[in-house]
PyMOL Python script that loads the backbone (N, CA, C, O; Angstrom):
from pymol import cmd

cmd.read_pdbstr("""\
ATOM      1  N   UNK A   1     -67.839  55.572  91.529  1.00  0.00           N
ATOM      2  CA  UNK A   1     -67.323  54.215  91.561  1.00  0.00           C
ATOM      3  C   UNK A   1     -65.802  54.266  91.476  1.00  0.00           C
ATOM      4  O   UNK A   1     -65.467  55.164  90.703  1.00  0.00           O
ATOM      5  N   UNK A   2     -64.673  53.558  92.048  1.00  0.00           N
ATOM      6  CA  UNK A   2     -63.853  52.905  92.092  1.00  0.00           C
ATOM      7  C   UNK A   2     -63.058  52.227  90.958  1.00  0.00           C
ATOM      8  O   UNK A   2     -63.332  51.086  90.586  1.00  0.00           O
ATOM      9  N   UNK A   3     -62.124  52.921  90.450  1.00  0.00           N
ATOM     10  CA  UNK A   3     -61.111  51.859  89.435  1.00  0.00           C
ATOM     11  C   UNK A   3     -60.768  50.845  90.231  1.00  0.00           C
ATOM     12  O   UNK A   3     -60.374  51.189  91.346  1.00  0.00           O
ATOM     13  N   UNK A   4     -60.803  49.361  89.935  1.00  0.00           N
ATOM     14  CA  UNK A   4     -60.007  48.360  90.475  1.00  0.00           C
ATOM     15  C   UNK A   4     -58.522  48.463  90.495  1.00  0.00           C
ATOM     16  O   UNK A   4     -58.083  48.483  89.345  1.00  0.00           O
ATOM     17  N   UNK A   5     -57.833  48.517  91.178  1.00  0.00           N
ATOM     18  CA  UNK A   5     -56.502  48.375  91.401  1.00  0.00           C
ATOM     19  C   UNK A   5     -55.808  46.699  91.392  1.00  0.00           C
ATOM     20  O   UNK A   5     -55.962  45.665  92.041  1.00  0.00           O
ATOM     21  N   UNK A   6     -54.797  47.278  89.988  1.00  0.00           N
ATOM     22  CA  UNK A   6     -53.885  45.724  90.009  1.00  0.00           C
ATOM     23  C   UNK A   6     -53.003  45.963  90.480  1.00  0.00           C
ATOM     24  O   UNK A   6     -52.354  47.001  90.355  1.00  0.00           O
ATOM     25  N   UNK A   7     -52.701  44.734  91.360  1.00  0.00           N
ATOM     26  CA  UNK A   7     -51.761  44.423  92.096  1.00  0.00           C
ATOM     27  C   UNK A   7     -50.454  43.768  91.244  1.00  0.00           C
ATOM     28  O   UNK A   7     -50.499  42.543  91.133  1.00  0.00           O
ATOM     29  N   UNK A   8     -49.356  44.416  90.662  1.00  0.00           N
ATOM     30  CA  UNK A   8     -48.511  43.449  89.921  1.00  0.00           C
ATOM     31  C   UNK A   8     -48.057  42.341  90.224  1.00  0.00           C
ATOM     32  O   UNK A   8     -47.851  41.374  89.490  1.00  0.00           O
ATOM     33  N   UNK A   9     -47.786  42.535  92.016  1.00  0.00           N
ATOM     34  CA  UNK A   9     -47.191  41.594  92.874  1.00  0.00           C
ATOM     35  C   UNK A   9     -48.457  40.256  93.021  1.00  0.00           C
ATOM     36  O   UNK A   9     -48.533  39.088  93.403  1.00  0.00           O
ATOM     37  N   UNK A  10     -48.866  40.767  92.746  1.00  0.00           N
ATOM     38  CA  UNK A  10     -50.774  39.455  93.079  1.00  0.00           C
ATOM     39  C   UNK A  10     -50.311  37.924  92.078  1.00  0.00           C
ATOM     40  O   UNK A  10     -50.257  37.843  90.851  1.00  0.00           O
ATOM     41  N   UNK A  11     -50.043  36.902  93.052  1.00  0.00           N
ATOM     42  CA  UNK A  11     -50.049  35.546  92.289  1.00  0.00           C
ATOM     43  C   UNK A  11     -51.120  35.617  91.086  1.00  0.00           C
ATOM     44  O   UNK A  11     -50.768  35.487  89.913  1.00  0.00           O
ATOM     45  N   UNK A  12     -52.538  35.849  91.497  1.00  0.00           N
ATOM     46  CA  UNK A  12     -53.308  35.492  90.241  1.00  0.00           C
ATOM     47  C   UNK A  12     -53.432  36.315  89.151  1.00  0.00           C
ATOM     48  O   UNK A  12     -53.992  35.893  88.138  1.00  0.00           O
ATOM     49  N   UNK A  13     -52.787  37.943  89.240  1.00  0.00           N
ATOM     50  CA  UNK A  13     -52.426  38.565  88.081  1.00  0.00           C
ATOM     51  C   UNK A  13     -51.047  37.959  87.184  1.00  0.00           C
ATOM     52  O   UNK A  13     -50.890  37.790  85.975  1.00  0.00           O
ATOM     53  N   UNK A  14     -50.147  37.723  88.356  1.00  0.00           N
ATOM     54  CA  UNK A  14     -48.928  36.576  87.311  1.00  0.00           C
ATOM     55  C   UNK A  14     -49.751  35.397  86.436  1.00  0.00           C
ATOM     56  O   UNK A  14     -49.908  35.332  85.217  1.00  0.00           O
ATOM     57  N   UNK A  15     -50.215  34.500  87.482  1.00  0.00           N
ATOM     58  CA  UNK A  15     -51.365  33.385  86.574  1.00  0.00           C
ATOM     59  C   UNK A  15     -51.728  33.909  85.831  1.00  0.00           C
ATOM     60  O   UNK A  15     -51.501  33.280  84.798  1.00  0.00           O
ATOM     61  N   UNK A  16     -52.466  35.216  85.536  1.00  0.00           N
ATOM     62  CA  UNK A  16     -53.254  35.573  84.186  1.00  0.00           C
ATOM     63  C   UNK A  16     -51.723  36.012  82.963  1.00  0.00           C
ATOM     64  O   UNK A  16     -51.575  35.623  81.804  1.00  0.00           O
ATOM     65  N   UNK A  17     -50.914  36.815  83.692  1.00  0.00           N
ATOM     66  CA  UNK A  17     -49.820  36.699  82.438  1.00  0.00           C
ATOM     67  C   UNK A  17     -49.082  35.667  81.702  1.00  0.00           C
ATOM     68  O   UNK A  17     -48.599  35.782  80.576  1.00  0.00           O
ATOM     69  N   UNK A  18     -49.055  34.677  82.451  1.00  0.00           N
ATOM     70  CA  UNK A  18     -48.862  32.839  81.929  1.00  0.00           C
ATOM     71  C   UNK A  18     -49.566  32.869  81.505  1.00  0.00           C
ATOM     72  O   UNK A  18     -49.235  32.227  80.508  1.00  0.00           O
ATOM     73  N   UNK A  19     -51.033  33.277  81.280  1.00  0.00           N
ATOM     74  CA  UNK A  19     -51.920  32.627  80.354  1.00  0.00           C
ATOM     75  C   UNK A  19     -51.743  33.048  79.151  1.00  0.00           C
ATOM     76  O   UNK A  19     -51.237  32.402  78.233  1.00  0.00           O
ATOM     77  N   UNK A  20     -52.302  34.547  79.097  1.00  0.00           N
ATOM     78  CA  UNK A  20     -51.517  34.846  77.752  1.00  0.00           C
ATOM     79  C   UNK A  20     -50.278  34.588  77.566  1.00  0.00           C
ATOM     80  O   UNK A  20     -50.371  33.846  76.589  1.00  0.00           O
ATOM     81  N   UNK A  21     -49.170  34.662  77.796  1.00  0.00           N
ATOM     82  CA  UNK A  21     -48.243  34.162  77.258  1.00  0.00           C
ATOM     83  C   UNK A  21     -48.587  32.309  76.498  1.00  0.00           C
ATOM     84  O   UNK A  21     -47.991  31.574  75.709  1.00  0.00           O
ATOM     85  N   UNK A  22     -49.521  32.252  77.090  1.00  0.00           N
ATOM     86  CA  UNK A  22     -49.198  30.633  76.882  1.00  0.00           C
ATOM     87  C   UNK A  22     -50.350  31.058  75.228  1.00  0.00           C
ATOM     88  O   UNK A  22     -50.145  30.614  74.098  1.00  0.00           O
ATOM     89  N   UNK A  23     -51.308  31.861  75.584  1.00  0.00           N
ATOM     90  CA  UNK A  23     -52.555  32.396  74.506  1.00  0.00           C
ATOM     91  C   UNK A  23     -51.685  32.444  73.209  1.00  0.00           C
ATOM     92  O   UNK A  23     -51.786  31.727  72.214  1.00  0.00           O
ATOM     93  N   UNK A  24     -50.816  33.448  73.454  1.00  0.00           N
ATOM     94  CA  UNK A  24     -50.054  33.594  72.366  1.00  0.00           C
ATOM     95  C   UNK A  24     -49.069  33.217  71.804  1.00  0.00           C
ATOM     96  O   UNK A  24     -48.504  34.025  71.066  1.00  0.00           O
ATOM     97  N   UNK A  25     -48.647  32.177  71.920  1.00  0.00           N
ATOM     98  CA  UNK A  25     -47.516  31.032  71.739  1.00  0.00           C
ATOM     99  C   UNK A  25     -48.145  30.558  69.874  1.00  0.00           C
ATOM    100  O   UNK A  25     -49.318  30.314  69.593  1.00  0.00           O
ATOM    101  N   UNK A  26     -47.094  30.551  68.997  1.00  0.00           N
ATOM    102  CA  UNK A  26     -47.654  29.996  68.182  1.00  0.00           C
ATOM    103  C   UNK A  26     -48.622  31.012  67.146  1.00  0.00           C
ATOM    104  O   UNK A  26     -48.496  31.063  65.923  1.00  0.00           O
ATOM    105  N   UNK A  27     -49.579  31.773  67.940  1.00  0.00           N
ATOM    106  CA  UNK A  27     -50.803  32.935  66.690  1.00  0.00           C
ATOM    107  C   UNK A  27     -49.963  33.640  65.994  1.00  0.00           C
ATOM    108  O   UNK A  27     -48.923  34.130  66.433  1.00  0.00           O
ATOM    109  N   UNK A  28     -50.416  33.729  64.774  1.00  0.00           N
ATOM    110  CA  UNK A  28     -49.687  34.743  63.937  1.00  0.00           C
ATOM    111  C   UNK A  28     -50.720  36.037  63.638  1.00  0.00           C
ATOM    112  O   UNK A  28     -51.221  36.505  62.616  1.00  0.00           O
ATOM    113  N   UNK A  29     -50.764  36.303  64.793  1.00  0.00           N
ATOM    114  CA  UNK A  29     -51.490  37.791  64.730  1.00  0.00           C
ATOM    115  C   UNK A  29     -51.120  38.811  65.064  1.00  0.00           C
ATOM    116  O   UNK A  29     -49.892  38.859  64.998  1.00  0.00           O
ATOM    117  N   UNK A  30     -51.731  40.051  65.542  1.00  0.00           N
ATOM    118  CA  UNK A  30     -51.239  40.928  66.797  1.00  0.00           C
ATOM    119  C   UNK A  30     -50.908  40.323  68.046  1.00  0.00           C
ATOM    120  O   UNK A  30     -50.045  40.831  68.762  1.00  0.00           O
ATOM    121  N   UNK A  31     -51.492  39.326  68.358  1.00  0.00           N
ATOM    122  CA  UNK A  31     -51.273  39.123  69.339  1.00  0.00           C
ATOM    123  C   UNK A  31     -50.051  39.092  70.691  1.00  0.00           C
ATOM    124  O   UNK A  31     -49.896  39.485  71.847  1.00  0.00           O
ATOM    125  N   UNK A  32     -49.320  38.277  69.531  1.00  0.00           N
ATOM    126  CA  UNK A  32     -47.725  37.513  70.526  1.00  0.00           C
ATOM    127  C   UNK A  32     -47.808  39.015  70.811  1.00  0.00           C
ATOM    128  O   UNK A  32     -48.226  39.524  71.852  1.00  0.00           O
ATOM    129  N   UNK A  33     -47.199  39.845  69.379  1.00  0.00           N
ATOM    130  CA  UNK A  33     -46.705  41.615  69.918  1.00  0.00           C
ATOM    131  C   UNK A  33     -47.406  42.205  70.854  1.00  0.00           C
ATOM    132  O   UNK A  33     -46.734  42.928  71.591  1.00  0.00           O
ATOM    133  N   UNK A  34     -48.798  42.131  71.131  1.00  0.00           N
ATOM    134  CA  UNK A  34     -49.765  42.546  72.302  1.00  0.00           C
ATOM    135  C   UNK A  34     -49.088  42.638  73.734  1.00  0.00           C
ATOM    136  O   UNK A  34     -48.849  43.531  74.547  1.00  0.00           O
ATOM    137  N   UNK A  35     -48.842  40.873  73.604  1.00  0.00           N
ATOM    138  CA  UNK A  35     -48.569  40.345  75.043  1.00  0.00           C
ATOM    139  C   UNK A  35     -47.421  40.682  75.471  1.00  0.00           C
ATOM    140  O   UNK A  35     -47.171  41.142  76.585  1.00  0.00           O
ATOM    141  N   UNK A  36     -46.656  40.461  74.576  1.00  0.00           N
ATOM    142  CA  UNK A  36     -45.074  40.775  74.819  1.00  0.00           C
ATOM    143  C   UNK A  36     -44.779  42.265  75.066  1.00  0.00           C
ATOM    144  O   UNK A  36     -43.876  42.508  75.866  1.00  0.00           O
ATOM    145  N   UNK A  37     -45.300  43.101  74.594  1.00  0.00           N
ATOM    146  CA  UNK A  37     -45.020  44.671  74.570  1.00  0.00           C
ATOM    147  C   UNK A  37     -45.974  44.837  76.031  1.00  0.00           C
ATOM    148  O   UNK A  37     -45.314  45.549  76.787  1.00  0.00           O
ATOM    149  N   UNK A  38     -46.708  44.612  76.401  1.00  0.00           N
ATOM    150  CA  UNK A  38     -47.217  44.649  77.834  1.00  0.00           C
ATOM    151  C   UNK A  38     -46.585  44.204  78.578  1.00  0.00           C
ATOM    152  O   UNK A  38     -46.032  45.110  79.201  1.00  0.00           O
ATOM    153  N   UNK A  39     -46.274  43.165  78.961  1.00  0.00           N
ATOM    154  CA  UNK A  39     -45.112  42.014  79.856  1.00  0.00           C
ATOM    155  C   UNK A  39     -43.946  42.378  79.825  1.00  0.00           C
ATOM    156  O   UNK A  39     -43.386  41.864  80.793  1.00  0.00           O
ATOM    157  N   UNK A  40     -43.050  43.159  79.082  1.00  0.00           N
ATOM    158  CA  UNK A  40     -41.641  43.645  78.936  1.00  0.00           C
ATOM    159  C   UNK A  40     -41.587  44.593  80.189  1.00  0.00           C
ATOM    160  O   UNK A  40     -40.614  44.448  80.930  1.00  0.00           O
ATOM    161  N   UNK A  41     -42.547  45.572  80.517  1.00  0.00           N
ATOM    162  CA  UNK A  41     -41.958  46.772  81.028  1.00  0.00           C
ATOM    163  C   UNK A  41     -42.114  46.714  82.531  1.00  0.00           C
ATOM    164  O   UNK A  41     -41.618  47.573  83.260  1.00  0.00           O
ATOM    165  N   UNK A  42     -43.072  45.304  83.148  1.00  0.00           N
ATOM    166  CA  UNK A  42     -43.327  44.545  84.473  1.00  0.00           C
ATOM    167  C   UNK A  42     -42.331  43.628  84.366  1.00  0.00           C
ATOM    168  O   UNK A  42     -41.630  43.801  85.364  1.00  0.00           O
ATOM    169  N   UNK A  43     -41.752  42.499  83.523  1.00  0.00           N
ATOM    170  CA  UNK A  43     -40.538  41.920  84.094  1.00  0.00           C
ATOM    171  C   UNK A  43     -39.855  42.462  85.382  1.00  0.00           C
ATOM    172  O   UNK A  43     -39.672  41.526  86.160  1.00  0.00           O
ATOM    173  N   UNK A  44     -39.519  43.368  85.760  1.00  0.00           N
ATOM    174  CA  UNK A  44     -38.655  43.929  87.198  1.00  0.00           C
ATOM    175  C   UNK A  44     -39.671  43.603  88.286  1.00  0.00           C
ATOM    176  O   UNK A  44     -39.261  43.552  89.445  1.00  0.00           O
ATOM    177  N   UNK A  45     -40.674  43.427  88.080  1.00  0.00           N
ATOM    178  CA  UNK A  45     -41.386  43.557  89.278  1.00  0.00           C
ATOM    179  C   UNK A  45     -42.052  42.024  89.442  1.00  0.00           C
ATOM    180  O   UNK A  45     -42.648  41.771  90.489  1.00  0.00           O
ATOM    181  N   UNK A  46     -41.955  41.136  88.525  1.00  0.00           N
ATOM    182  CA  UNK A  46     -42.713  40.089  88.373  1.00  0.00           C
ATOM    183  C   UNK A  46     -41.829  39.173  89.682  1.00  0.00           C
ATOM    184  O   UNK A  46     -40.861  39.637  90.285  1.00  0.00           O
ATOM    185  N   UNK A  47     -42.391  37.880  89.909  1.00  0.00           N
ATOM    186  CA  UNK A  47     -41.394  37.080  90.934  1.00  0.00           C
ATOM    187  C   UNK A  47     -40.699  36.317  89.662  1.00  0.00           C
ATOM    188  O   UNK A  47     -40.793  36.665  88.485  1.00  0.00           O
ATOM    189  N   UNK A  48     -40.150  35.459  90.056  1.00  0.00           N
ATOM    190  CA  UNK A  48     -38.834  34.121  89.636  1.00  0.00           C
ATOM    191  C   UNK A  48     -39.667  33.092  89.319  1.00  0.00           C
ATOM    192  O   UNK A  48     -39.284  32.525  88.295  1.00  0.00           O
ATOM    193  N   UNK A  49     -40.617  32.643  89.775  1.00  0.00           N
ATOM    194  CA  UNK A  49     -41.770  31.330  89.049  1.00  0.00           C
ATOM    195  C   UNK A  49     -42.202  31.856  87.808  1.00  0.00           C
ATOM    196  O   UNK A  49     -41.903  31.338  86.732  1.00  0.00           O
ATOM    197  N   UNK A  50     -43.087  33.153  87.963  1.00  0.00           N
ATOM    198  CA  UNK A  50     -43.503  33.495  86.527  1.00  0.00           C
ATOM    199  C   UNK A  50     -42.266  33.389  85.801  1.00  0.00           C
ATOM    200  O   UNK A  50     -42.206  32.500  84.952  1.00  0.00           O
ATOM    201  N   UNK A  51     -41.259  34.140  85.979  1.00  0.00           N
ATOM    202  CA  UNK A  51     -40.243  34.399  84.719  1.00  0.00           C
ATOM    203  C   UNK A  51     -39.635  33.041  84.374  1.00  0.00           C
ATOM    204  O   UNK A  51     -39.056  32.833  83.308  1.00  0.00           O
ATOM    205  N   UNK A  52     -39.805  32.086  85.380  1.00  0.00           N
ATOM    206  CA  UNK A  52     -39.401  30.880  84.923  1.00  0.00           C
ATOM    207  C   UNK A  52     -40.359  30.063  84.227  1.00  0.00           C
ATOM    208  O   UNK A  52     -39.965  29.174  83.471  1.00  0.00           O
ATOM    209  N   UNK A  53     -41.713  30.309  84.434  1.00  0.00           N
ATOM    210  CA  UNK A  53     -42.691  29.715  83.101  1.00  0.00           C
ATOM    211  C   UNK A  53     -42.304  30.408  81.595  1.00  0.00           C
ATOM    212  O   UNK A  53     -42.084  29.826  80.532  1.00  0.00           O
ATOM    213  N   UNK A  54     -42.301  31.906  81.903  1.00  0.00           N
ATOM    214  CA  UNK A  54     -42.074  32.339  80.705  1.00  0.00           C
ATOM    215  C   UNK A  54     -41.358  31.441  80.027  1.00  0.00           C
ATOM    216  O   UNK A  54     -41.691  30.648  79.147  1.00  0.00           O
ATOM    217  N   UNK A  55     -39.753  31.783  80.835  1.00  0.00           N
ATOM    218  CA  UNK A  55     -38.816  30.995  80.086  1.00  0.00           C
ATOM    219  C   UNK A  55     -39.179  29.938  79.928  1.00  0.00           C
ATOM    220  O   UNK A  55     -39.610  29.707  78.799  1.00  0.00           O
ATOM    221  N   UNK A  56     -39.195  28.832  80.905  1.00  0.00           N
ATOM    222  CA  UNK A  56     -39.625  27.534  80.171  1.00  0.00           C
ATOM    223  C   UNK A  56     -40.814  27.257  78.620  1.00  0.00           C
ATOM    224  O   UNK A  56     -40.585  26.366  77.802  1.00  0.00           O
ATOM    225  N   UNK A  57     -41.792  28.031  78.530  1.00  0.00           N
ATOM    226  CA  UNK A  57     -42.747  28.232  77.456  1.00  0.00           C
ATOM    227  C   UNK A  57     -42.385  28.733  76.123  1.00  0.00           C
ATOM    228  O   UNK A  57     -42.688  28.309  75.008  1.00  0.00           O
ATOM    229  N   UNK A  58     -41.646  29.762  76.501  1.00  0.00           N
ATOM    230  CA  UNK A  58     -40.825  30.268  75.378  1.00  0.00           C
ATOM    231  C   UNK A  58     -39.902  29.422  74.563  1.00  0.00           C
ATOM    232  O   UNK A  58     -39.913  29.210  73.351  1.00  0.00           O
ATOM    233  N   UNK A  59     -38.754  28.798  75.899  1.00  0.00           N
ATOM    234  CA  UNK A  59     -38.095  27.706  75.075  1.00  0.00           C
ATOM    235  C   UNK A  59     -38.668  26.672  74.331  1.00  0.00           C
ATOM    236  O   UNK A  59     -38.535  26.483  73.121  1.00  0.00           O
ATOM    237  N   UNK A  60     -39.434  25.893  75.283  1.00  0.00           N
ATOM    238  CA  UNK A  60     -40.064  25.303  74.223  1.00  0.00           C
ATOM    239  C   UNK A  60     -40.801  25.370  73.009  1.00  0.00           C
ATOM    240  O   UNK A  60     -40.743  24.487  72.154  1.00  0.00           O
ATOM    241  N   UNK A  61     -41.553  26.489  72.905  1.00  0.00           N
ATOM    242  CA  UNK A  61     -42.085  26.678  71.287  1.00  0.00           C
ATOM    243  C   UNK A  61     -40.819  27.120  70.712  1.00  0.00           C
ATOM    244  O   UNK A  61     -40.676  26.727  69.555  1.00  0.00           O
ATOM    245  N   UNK A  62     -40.070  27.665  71.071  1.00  0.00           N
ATOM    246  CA  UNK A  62     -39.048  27.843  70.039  1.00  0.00           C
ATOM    247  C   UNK A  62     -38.137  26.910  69.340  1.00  0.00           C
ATOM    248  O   UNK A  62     -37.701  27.021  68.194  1.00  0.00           O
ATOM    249  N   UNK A  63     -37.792  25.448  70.690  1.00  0.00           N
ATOM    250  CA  UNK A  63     -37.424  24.717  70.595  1.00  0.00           C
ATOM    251  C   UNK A  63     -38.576  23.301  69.297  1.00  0.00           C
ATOM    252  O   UNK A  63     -38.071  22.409  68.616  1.00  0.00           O
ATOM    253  N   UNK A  64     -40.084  23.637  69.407  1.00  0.00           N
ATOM    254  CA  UNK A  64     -40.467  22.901  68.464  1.00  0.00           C
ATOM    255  C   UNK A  64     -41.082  24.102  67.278  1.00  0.00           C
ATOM    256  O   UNK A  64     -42.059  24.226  66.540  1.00  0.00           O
ATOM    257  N   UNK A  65     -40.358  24.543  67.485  1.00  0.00           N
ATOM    258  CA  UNK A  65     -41.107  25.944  66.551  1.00  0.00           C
ATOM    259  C   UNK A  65     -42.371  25.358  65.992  1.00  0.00           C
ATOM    260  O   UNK A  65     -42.789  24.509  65.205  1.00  0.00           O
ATOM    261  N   UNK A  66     -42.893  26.661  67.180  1.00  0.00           N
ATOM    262  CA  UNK A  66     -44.329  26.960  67.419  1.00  0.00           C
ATOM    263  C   UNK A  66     -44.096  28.292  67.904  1.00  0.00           C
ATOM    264  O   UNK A  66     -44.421  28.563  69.060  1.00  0.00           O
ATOM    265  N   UNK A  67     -43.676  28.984  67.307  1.00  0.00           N
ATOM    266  CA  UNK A  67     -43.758  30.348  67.548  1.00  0.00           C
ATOM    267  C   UNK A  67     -44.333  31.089  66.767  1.00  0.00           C
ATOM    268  O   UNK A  67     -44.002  32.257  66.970  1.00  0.00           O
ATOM    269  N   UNK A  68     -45.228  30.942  65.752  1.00  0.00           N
ATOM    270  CA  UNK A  68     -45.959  31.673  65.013  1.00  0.00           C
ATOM    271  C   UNK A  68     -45.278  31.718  63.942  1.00  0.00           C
ATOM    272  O   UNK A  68     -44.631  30.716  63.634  1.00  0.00           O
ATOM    273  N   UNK A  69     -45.241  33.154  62.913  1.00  0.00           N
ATOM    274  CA  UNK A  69     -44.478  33.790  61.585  1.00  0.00           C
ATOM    275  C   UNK A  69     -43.175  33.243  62.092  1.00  0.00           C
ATOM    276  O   UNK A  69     -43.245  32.890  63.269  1.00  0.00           O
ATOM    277  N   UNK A  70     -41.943  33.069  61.493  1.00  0.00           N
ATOM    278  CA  UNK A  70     -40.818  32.966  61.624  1.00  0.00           C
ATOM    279  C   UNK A  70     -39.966  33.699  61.497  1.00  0.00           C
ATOM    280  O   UNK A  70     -38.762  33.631  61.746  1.00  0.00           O
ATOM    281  N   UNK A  71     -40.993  34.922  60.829  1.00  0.00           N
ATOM    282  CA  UNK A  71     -40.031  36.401  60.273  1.00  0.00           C
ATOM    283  C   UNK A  71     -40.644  37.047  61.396  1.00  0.00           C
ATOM    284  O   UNK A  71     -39.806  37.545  62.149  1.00  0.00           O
ATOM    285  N   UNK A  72     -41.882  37.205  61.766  1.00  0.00           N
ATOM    286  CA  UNK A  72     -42.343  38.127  62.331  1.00  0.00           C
ATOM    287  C   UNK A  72     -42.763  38.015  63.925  1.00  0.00           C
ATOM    288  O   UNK A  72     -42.858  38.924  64.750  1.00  0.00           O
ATOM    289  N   UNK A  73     -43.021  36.351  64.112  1.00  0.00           N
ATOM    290  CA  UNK A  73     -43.348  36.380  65.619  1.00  0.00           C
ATOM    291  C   UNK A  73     -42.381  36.021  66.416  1.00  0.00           C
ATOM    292  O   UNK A  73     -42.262  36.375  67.589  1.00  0.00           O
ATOM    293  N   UNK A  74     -41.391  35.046  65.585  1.00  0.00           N
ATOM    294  CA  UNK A  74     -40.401  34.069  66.236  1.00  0.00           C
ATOM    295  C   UNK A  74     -39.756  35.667  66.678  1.00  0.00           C
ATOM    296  O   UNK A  74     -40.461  36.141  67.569  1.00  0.00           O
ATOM    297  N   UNK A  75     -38.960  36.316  66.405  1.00  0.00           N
ATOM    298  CA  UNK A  75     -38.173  37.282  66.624  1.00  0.00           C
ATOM    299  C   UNK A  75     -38.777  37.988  67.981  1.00  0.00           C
ATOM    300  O   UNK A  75     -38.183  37.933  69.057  1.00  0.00           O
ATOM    301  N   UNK A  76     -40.038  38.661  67.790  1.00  0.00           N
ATOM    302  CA  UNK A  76     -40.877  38.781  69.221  1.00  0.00           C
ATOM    303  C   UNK A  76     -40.650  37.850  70.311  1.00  0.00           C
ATOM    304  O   UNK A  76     -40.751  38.409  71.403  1.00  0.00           O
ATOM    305  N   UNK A  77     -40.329  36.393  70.384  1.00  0.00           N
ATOM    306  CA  UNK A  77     -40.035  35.748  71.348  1.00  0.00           C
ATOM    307  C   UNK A  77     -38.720  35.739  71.970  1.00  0.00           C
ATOM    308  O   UNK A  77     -38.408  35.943  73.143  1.00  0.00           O
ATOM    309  N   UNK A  78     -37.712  35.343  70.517  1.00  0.00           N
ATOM    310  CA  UNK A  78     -36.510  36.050  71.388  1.00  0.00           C
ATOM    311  C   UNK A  78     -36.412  36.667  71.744  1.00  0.00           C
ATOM    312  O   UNK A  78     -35.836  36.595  72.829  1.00  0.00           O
ATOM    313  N   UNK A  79     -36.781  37.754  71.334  1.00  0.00           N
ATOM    314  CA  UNK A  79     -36.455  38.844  72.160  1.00  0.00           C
ATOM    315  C   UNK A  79     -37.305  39.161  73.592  1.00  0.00           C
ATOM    316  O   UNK A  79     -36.856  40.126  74.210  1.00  0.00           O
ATOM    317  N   UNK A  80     -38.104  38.696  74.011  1.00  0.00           N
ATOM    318  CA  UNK A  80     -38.589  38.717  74.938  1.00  0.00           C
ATOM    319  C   UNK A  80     -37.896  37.363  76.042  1.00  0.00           C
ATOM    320  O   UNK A  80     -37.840  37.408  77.271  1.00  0.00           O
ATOM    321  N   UNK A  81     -37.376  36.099  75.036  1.00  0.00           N
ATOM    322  CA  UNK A  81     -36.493  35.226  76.171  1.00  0.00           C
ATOM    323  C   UNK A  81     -35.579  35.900  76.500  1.00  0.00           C
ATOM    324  O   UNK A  81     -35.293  35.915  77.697  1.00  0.00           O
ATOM    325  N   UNK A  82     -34.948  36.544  75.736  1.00  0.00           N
ATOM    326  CA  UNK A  82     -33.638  37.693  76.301  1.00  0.00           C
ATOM    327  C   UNK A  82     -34.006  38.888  77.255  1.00  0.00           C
ATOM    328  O   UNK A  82     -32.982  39.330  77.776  1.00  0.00           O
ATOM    329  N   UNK A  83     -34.832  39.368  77.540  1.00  0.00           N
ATOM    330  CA  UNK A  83     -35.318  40.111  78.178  1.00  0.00           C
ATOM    331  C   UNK A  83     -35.813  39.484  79.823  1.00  0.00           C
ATOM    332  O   UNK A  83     -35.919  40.124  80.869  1.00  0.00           O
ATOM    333  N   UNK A  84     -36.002  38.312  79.622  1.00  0.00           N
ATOM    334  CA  UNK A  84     -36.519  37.337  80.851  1.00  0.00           C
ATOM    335  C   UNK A  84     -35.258  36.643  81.377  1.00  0.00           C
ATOM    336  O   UNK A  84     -35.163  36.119  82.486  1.00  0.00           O
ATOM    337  N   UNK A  85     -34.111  36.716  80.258  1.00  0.00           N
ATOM    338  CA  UNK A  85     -33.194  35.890  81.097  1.00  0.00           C
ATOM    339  C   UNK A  85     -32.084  36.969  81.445  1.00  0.00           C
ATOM    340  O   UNK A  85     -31.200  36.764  82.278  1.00  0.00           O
ATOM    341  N   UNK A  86     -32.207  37.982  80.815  1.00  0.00           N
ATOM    342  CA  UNK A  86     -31.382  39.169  81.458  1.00  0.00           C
ATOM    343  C   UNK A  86     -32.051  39.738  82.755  1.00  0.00           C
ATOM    344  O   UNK A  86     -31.477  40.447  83.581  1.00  0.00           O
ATOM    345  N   UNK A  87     -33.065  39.411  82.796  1.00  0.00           N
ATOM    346  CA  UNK A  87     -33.892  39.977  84.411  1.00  0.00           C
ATOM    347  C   UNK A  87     -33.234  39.004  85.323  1.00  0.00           C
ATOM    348  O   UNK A  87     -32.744  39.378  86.388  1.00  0.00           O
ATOM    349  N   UNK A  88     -33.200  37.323  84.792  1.00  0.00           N
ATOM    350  CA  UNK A  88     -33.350  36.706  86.191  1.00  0.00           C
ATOM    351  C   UNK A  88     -31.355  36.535  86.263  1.00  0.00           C
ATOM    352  O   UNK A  88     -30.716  36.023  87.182  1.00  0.00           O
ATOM    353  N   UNK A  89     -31.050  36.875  85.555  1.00  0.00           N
ATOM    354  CA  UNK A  89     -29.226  37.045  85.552  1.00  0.00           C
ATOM    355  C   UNK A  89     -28.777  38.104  86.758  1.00  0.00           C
ATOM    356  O   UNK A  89     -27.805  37.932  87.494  1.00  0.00           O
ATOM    357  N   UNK A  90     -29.552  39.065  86.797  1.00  0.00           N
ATOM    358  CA  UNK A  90     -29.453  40.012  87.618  1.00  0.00           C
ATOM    359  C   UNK A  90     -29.760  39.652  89.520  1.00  0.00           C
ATOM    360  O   UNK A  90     -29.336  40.224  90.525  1.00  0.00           O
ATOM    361  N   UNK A  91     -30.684  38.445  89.333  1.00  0.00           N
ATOM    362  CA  UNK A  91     -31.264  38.641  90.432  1.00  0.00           C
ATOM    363  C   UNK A  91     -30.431  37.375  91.291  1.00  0.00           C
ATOM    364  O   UNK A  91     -30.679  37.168  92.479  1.00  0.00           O
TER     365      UNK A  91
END
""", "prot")
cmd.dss("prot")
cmd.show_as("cartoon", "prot")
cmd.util.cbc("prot")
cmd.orient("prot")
């Protein structure tokens, strides 16, 4: 049998990374760190809509803080809005 092959470039694999991102907005679990430590190292390859949901999603929970822990998750987000807006600075 066949490993399935992901396509990074595939609209509905971006759709599924909006989702989690959107999943983990707010949990104070493993989670946010899950998503975010996966999604960091595809930023280069992602298009300009996703990175612009990111950003837009991001800002806003941060903006009504809903970012989870404040010690522990909020920081995971910045640093991942900085990481999304240093990608699309470039492009």
């Amino acid at each position: 049998m066949c490993k399935p092959i992901i396509n990074i470039e595939d609209d509905s694999f971006q759709a599924i990374l909006n989702c989690a991102v959107r999943y983990s907005l707010g949990r104070q679990t493993y989670m946010p760190d899950l998503v975010v430590q996966y999604i960091k190292p595809l930023i280069p390859y992602l298009d300009n809509r996703t990175l612009y949901v990111f950003k837009r999603d991001v800002e806003e929970a941060i903006a009504d803080d809903h970012t989870g822990d404040p010690e522990i998750d909020k920081p995971t987000w910045v640093d991942f809005l900085d990481h999304i807006n240093s990608e699309l600075s470039k492009r």
